[in-house]
Residue frames as a rotation matrix with the C-alpha (Angstrom) as fourth column:
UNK 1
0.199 0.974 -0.110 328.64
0.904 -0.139 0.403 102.17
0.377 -0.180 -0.908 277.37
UNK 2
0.198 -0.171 -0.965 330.25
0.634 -0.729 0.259 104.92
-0.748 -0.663 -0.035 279.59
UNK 3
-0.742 -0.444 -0.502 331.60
0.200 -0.862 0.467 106.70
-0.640 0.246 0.728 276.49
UNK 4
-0.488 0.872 0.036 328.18
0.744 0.394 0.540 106.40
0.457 0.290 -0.841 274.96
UNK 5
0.513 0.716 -0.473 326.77
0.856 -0.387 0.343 108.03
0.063 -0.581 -0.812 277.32
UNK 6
-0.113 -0.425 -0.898 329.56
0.692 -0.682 0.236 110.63
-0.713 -0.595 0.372 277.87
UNK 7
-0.881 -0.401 0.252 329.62
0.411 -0.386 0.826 111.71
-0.234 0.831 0.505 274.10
UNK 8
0.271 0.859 0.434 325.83
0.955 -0.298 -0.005 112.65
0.125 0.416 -0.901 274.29
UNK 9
0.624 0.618 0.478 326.32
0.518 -0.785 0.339 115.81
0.585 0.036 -0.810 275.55
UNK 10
-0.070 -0.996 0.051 329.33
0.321 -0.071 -0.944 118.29
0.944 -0.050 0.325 276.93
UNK 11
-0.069 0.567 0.821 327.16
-0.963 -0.253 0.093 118.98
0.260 -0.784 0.563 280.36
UNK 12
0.949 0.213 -0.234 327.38
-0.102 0.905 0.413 114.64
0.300 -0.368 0.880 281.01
UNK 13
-0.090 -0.837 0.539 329.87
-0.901 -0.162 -0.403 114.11
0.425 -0.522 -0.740 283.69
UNK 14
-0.021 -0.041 -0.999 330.71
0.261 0.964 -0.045 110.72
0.965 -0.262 -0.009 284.89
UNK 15
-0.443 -0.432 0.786 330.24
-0.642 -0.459 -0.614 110.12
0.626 -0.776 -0.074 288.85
UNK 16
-0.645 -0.367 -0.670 330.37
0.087 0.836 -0.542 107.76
0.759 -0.408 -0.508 291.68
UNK 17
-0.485 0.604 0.633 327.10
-0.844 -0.513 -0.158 107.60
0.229 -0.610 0.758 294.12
UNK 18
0.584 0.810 -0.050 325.86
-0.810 0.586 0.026 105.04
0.051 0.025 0.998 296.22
UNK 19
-0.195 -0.965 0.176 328.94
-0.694 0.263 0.670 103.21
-0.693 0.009 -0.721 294.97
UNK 20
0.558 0.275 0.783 327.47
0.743 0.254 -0.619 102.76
-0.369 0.927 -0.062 291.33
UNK 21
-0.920 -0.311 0.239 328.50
0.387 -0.620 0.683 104.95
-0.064 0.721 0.690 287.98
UNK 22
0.423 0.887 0.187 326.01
0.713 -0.198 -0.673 107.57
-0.560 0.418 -0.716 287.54
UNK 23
-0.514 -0.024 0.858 325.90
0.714 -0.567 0.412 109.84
0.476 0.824 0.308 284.71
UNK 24
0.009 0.476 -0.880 324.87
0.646 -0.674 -0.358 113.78
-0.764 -0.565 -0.313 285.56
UNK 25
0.231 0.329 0.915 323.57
0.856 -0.515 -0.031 116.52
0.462 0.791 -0.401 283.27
UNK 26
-0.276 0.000 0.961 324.53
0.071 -0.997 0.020 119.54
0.959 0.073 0.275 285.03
UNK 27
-0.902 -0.226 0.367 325.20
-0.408 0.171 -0.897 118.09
0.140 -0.959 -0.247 288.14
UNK 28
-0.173 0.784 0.595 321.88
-0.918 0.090 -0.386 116.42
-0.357 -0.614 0.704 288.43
UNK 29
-0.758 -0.452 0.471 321.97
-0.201 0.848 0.491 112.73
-0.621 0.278 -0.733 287.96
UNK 30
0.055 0.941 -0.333 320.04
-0.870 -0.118 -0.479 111.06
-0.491 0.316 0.812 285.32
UNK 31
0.825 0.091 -0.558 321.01
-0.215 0.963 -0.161 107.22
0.523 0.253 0.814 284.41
UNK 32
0.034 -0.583 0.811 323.32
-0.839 0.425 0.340 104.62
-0.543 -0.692 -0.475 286.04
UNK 33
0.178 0.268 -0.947 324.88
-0.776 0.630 0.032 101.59
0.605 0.729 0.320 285.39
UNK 34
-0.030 0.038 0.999 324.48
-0.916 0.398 -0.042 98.30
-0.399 -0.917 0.023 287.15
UNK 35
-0.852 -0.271 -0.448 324.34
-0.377 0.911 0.165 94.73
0.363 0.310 -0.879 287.33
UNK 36
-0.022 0.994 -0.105 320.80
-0.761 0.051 0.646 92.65
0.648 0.094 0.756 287.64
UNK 37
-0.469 -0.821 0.327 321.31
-0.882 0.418 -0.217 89.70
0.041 -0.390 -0.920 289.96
UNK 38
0.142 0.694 0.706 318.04
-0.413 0.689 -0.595 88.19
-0.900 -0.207 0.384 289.55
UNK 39
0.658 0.641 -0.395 318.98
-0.281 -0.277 -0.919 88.35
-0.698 0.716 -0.002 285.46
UNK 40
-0.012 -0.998 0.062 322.39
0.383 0.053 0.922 88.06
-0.924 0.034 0.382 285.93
UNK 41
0.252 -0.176 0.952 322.56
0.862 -0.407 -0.303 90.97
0.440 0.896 0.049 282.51
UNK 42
-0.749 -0.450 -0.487 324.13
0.605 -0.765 -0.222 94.43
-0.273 -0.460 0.845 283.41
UNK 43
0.516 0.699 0.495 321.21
0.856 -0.451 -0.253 97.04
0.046 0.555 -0.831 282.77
UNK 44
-0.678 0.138 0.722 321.00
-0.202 -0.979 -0.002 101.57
0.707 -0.148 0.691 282.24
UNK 45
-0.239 0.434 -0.869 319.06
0.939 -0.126 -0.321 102.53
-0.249 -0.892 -0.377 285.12
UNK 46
-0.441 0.400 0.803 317.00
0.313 -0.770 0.556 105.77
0.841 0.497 0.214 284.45
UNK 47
-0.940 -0.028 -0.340 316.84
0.322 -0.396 -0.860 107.87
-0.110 -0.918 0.381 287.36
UNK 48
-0.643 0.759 -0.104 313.27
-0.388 -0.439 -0.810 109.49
-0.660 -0.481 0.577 286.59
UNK 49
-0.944 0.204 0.260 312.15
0.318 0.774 0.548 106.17
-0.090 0.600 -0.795 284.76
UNK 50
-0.201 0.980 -0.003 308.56
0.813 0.166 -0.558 106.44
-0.546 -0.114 -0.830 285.59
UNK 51
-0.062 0.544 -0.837 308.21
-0.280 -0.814 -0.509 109.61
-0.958 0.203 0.203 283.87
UNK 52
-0.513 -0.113 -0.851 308.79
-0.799 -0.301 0.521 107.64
-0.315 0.947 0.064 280.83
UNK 53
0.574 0.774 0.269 306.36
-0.640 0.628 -0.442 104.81
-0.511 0.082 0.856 278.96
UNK 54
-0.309 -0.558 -0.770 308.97
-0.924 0.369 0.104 103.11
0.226 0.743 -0.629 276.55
UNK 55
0.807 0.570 -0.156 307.87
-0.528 0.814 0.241 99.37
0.265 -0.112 0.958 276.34
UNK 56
0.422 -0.819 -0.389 311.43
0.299 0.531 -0.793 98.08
0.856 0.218 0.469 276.80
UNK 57
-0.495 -0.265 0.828 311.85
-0.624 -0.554 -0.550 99.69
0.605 -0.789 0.109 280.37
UNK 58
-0.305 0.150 -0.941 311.54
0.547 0.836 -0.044 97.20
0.780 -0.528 -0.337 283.38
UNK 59
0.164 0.435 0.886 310.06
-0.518 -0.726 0.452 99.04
0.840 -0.533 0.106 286.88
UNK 60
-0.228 -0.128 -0.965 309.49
0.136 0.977 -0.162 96.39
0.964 -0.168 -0.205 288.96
UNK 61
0.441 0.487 -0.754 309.52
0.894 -0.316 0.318 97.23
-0.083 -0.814 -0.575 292.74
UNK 62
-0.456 -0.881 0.125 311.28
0.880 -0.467 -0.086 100.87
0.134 0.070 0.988 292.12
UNK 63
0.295 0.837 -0.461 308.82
0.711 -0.514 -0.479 103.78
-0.638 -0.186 -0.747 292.56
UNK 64
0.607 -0.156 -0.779 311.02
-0.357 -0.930 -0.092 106.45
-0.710 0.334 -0.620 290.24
UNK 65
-0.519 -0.527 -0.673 313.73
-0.787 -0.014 0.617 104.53
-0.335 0.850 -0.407 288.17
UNK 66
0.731 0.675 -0.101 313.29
-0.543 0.485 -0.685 102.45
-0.413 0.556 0.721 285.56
UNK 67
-0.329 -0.944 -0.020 316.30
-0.446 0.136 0.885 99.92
-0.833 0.300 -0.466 283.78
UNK 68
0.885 0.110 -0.452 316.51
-0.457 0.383 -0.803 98.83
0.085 0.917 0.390 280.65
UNK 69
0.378 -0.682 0.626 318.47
0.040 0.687 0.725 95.17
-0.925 -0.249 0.287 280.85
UNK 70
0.382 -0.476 -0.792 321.30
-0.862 -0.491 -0.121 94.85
-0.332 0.729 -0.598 278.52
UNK 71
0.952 0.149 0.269 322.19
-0.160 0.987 0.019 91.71
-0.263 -0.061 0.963 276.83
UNK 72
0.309 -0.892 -0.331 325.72
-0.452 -0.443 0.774 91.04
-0.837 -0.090 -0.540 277.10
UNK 73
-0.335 -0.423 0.842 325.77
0.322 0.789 0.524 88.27
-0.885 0.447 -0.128 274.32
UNK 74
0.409 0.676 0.613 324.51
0.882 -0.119 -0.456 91.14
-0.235 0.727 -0.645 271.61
UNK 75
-0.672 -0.285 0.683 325.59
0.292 -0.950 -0.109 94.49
0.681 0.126 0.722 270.22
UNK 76
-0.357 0.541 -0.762 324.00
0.586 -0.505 -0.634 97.35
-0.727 -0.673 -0.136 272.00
UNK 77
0.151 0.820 0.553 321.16
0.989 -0.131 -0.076 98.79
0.010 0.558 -0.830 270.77
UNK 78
-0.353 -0.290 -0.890 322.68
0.889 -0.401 -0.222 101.68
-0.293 -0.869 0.399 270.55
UNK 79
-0.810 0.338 0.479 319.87
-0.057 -0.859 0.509 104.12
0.583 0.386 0.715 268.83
UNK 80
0.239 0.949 -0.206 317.78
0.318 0.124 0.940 103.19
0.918 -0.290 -0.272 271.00
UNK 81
0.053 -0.428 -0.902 319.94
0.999 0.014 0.053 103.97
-0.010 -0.904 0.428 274.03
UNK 82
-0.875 -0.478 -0.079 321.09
0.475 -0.878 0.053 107.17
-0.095 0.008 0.995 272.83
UNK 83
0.073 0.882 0.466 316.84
-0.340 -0.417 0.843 108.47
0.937 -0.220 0.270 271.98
UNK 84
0.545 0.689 -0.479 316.00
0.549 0.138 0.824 107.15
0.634 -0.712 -0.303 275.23
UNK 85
-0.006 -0.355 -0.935 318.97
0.966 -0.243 0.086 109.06
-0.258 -0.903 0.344 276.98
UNK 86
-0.853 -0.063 0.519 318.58
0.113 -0.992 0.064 112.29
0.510 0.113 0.853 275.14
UNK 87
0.008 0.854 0.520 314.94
0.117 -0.517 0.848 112.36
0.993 0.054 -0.104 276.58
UNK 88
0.659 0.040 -0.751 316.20
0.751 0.009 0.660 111.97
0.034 -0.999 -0.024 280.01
UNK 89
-0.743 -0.665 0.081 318.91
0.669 -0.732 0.127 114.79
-0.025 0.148 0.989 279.00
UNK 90
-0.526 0.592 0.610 315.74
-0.079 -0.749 0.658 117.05
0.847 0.298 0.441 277.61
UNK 91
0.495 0.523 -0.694 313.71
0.644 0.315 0.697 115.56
0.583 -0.792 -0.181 281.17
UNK 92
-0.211 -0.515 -0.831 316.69
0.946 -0.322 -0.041 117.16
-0.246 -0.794 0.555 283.59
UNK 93
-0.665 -0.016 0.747 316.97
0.439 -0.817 0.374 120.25
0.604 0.577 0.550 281.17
């Protein structure tokens, strides 16, 4: 997943916050990764979720991010990861 995410773009910098992995665009963060505990499934975390409608995004009680749970017993979806993280790339921009 991390090199996923690193290979979008030569401005995505790996970094440590909180004492999670987020992901930054030019120094401004824009996804994370984590573990669910109610779900027990690691998810992406989308720092300015709400700005986005995708049906596959979870809110819950969060007011700004959004995750999108990952199933560990499947491939990653991983055109669907990579569109949903370029628009948070084109979102920081």
């Amino acid at each position: 997943m991390r090199d996923i995410i690193l290979a979008l773009d030569k401005d995505v910098s790996p970094a440590w916050r909180y004492g999670m992995p987020f992901f930054l665009y030019k120094g401004k963060r824009f996804c994370y990764l984590w573990y669910h505990k109610k779900f027990k499934q690691p998810y992406l975390g989308i720092v300015d979720g709400s700005r986005f409608t995708d049906s596959f995004l979870i809110q819950e009680n969060r007011s700004k991010m959004k995750i999108m749970l990952l199933d560990p017993d499947k491939d990653l979806p991983i055109k669907k990861i990579t569109s949903l993280l370029k628009k948070c790339i084109a979102n920081v921009a």
